[in-house]
C-alpha positions in Angstrom: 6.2 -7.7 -6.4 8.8 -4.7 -7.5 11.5 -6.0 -10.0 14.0 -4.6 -6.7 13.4 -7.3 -4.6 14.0 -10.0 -7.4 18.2 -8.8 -6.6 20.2 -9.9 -3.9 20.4 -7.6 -1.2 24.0 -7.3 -1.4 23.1 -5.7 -4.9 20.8 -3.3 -3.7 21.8 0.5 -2.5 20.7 1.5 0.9 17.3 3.5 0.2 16.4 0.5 -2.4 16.8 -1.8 0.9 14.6 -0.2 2.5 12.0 0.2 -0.4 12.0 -3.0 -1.6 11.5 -4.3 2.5 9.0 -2.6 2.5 7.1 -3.2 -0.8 6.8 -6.7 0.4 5.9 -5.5 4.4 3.5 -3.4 2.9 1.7 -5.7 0.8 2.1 -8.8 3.7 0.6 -6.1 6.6 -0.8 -3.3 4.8 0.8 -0.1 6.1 -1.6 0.8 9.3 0.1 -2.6 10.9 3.6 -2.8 9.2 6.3 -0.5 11.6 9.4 1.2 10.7 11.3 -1.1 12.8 10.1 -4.5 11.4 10.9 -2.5 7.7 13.8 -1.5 9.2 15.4 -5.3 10.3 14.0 -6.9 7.0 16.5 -4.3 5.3 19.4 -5.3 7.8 19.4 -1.4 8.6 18.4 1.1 11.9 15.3 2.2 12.1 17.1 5.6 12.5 18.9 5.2 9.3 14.8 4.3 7.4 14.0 8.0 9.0 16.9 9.5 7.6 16.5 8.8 4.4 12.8 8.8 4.2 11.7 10.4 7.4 8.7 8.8 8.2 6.1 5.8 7.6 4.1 7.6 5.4 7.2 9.2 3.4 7.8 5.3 2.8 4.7 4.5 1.3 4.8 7.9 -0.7 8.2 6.8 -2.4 6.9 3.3 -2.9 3.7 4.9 -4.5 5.8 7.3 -6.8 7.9 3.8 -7.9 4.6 2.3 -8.9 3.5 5.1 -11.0 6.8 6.0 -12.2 7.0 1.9 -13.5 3.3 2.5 -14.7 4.0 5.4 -16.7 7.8 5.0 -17.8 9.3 2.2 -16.9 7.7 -0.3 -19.5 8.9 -0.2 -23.3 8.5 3.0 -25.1 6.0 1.8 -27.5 3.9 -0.4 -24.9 0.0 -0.1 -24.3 -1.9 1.1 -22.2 -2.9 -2.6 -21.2 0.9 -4.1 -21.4 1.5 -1.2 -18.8 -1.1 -2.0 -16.7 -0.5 -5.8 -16.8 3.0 -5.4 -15.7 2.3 -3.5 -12.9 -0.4 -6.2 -11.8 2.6 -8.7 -12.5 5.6 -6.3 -10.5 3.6 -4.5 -7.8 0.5 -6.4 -7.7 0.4 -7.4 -3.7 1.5 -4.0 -2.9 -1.0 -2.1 -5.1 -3.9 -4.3 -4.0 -3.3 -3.6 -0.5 -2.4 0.2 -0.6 -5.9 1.1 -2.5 -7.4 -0.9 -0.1 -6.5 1.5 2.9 -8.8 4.3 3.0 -5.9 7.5 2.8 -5.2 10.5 0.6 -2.3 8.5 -0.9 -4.5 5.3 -1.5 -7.1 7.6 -4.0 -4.2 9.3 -5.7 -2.8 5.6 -6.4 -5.9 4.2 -7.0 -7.0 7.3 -9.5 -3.8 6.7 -11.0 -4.1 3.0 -11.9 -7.8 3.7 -13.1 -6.3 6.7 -15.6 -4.8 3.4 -17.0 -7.6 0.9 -16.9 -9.2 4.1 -19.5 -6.8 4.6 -21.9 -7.1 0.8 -21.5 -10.8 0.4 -22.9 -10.2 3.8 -24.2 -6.9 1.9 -27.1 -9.1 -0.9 -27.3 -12.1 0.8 -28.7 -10.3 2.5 -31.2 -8.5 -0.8 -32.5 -11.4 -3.0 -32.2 -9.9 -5.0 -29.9 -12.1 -5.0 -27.3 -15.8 -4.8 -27.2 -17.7 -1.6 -26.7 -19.5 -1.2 -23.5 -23.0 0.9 -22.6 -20.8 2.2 -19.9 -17.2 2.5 -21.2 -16.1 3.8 -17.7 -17.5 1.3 -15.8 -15.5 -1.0 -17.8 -12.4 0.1 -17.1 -13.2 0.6 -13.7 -14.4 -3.4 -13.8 -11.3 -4.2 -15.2 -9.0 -2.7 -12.7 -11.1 -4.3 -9.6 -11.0 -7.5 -12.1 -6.8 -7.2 -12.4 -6.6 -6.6 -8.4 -9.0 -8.8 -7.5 -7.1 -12.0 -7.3 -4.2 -10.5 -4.9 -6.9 -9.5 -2.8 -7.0 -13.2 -2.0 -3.6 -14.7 -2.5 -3.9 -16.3 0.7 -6.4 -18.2 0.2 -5.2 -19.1 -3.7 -2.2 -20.3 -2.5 -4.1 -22.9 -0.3 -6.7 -23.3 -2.9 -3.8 -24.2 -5.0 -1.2 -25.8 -2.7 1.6 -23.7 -4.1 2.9 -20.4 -4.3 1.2 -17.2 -5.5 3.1 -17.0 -9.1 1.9 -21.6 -9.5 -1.8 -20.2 -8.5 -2.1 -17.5 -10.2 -0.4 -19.3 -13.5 -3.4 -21.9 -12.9 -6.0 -19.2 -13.1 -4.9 -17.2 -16.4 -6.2 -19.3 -18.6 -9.8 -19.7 -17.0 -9.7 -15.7 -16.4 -8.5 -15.7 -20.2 -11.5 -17.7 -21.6 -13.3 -15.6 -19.5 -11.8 -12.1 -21.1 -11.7 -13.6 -24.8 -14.9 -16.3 -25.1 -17.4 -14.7 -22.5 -18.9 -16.7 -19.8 -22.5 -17.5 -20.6 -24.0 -18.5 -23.5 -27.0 -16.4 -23.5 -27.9 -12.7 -22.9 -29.8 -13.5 -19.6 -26.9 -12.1 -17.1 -27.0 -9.2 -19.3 -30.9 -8.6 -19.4 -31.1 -9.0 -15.5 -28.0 -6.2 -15.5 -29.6 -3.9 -17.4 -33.1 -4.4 -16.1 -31.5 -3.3 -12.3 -30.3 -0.3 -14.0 -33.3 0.4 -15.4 -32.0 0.4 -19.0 -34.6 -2.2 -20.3 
């Protein structure tokens, strides 16, 4: 979740209340079920006072977009990646961006086209360092690693049951599994791979 609601609220300015309320109503409803009120009273504020300064639901969910991309495209070091940038926004706005893509809008595909741009330069860096394998289909791989990186916060409810603890324990547990998976591969022949190619008729 944003880096904002790591800070008391006591620390926060008014508007980043609000925001950071609801980044985490947003991703815990999704923003068809989440209200201005219930955003509202987890920022200790008036609903009026949410409309004032962003004037409606979706003006909400279009600041707490533009602080996703801003964080994607500036907020990380100067000299970081294309994947460190798109690793820490899986690690600060995960839950959010997970369930705003998910909601079939306008501002879901600009978000979503957005964090795909990424997942490109992504294979796009890796290619050109060598480190990470070429694909037949180079933009189908970064699309599979974006659904990949959103994947598991698609189903943190059921993680945090698997793992009897919170989101951050379960999804600690899974990196190295999901690591192996990234570094070592999964199977150790080229069957999965034939049977792929064969349904795209690439055999």
């Amino acid at each position: 979740m944003s880096s904002d609601t790591t800070l008391p609220w006591s620390d926060l300015k008014m508007s980043a209340r609000i925001v950071a309320a609801a980044f985490k109503r947003f991703a815990r409803d999704g923003f068809a079920a989440a209200t201005i009120r219930e955003i509202a009273a987890d920022a200790g504020v008036s609903a009026a006072l949410v409309i004032h300064h962003f004037g409606s639901k979706d003006g909400l969910r279009r600041e707490c977009n533009r602080r996703v991309v801003d964080f994607l495209r500036d907020k990380g070091r100067p000299d970081a990646s294309a994947a460190e940038r798109l690793d820490a926004v899986f690690v600060q706005y995960g839950s959010y961006a997970t369930r705003a893509v998910a909601e079939d809008s306008e501002e879901s595909r600009e978000l979503f086209d957005v964090l795909l741009g990424m997942a490109r330069a992504v294979v796009a860096e890796g290619a050109e360092s060598g480190s990470l394998r070429g694909s037949s289909d180079p933009d189908a791989q970064a699309m599979a690693l974006l659904v990949l990186g959103l994947t598991p916060f698609a189903f943190s409810a059921h993680l945090t049951r698997w793992a009897d603890a919170g989101l951050d324990a379960a999804m600690a547990r899974l990196a190295v599994p999901i690591a192996e998976i990234y570094t070592r591969g999964l199977v150790t022949d080229s069957g999965l791979l034939d049977a792929a190619m064969g349904v795209r008729g690439e055999r």
